[in-house]
C-alpha positions as CSV (number, residue, x, y, z in Angstrom):
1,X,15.7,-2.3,-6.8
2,X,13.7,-0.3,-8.9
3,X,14.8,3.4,-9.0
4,X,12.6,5.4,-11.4
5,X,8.8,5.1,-12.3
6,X,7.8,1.8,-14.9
7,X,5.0,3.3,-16.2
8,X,3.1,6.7,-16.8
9,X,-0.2,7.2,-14.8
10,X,-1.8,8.6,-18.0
11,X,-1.4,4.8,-19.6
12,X,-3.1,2.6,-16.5
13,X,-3.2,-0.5,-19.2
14,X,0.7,-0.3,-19.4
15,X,1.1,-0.7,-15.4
16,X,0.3,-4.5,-15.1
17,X,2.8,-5.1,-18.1
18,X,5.8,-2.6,-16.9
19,X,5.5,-4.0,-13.2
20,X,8.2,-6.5,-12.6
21,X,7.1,-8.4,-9.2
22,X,10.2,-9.5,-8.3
23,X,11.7,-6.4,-7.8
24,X,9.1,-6.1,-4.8
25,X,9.7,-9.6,-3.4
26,X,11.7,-9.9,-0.1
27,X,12.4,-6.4,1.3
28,X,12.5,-6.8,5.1
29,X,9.9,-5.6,7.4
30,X,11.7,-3.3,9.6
31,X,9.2,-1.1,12.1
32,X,9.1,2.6,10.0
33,X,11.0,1.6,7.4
34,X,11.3,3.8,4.8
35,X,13.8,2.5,2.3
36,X,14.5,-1.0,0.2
37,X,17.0,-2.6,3.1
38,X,13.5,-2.6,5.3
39,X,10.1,-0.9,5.0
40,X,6.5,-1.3,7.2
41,X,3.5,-1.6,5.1
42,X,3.2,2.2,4.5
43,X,6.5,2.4,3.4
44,X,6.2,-0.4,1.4
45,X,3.9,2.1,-0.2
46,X,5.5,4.6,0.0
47,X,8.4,3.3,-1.8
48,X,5.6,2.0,-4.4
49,X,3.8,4.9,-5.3
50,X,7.2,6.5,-5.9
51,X,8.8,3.8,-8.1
52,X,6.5,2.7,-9.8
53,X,3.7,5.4,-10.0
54,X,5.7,8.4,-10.1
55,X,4.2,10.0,-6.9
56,X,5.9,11.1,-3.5
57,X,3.7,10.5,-0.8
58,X,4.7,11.6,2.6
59,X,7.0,10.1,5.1
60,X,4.6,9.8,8.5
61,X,7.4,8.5,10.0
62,X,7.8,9.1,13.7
63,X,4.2,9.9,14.0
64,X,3.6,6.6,15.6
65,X,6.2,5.3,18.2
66,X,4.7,1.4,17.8
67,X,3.7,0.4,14.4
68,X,2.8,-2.7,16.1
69,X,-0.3,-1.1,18.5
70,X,-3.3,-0.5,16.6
71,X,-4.6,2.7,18.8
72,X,-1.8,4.4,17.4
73,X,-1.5,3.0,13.9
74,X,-5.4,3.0,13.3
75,X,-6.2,6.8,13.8
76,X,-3.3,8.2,11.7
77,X,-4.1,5.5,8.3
78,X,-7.9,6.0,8.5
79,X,-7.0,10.0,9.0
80,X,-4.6,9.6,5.8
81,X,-7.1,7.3,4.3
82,X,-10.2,9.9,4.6
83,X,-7.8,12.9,3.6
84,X,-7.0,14.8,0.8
85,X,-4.4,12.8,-1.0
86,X,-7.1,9.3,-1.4
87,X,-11.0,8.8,-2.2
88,X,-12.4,5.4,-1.7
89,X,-13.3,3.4,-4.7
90,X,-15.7,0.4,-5.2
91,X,-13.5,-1.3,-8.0
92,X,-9.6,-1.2,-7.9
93,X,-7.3,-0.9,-9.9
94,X,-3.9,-1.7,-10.4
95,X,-1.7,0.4,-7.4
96,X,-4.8,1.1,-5.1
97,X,-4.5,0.7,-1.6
98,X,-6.0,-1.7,0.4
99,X,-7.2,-0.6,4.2
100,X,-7.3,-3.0,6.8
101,X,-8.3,-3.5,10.5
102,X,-12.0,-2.1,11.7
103,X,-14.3,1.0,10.5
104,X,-12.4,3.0,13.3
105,X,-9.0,1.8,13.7
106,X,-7.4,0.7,9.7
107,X,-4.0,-0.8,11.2
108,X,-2.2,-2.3,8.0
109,X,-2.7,-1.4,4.3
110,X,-1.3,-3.3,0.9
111,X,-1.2,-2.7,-2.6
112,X,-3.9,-3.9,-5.0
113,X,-2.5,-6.1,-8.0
114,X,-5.2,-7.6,-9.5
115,X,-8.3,-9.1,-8.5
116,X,-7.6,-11.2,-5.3
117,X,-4.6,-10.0,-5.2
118,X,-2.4,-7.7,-3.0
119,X,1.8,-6.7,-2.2
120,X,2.1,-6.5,1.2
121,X,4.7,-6.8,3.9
122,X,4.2,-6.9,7.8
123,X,5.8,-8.8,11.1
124,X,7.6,-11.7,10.8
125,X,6.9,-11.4,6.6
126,X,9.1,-9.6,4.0
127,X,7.3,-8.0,1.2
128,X,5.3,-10.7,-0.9
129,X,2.0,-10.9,-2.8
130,X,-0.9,-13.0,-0.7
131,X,-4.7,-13.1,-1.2
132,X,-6.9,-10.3,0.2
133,X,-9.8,-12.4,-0.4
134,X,-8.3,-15.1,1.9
135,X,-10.3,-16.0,5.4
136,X,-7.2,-14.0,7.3
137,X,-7.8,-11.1,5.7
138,X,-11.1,-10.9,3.8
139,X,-12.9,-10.1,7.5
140,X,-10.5,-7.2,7.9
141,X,-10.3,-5.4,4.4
142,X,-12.3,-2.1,5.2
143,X,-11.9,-0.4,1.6
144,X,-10.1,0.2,-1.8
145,X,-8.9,4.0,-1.9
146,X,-7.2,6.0,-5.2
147,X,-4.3,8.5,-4.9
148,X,-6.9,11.8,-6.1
149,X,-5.3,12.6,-9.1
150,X,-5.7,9.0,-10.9
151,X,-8.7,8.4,-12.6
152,X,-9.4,5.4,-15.0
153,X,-11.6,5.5,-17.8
């Protein structure tokens, strides 16, 4: 598994090229995972923005009980969503998030790869690219949001 950054936020253009998919492909989901022997969707992030984008994000583990049960899932990612460490963007780029689920409740969130394209890993479905623009999950995608200190010119 990766186990230092690929790339250097300063050189977006390099990140597409450094990024080696199949180090992401096939870690477990595991409820609050945290780590490359299982991770949920935000710690599939997690372990992301560290790796490959050099930044530590927190843990928010143990904040929610269920990751499974949107009412508890939804407030916390739309509060970390809306907070200081993100800003929604119109266009992504490569290592935005994508938010999921309704205006009120964002209950999963993936990583933005290219156009169409996300990492992502939930129940039942180990870590894997798939389709945001696809009829399961184009309905639910609420937003593209940018870790506050990138910025793309």
């Amino acid at each position: 598994m990766p186990g230092s950054p690929v790339c250097s936020r300063a050189d977006a253009a390099a990140w597409p090229a450094a990024f080696e998919m199949t180090d992401w492909l096939g870690i477990p989901f595991v409820p609050h995972g945290r780590d490359y022997t299982g991770a949920d969707c935000y710690g599939l992030v997690r372990l992301f923005y560290a790796d490959v984008m050099g930044v530590h994000l927190p843990r928010l583990r143990g904040l929610v009980r269920d990751v499974g049960n949107p009412r508890e899932t939804g407030p916390l990612m739309r509060g970390e969503a809306h907070g200081p460490l993100w800003r929604p963007v119109p266009d992504p780029a490569f290592g935005d998030i994508l938010a999921f689920g309704t205006p009120a409740l964002f209950t999963h969130v993936g990583i933005y790869l290219r156009p169409g394209l996300m990492l992502h890993t939930r129940t039942g479905t180990d870590s894997t690219p798939e389709r945001y623009d696809s009829p399961i999950w184009q309905p639910r995608l609420q937003g593209f949001f940018r870790y506050k200190d990138f910025s793309y010119a």
